[in-house]
C-alpha angles and dihedrals in degrees: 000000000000115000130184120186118196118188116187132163117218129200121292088238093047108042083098091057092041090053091049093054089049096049081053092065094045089053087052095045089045083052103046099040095217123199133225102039150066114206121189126175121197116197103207129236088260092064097225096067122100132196125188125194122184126171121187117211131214101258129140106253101358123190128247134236087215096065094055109104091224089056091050086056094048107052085038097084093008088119087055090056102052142078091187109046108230115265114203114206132187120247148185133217112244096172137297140178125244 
């Protein structure tokens, strides 16, 4: 399995703006049921740090986050938002439970 991990930190008067765009794409993807990967975003105890966490599964033909029209919104003035510019990192899955 194929991770990738993106930390950001947004500005401290549009976190909340930043939260609700991010709760948009969970909505879609609640919606549209893709396939292939697991995404998870944490919002930190200082209220202005994000952390991203997608997984792709082996899967034949799996969907793409990128694809999805919230997510779109989202990266698109994601730069805007932040005081920290987002860093993705590789990653690899160590273990987990569920």
């Amino acid at each position: 399995m194929k991770a990738t991990v993106v930390r950001y930190q947004a500005k401290a008067e549009r976190a909340a703006e930043n939260r609700q765009l991010i709760e948009a794409v969970f909505a879609e993807l609640e919606e549209r049921q893709p396939e292939g990967f697991t995404y998870k975003v944490f919002r930190l105890d200082d209220g202005v740090s994000f952390i991203h966490v997608v997984i792709e599964h082996e899967v034949d033909d799996p969907d793409s986050l990128q694809a999805v029209p919230a997510f779109k919104a989202f990266v698109a003035g994601i730069a805007d938002r932040c005081d920290v510019a987002p860093v993705a990192t590789g990653a690899t899955v160590v273990g987990g439970y569920r």
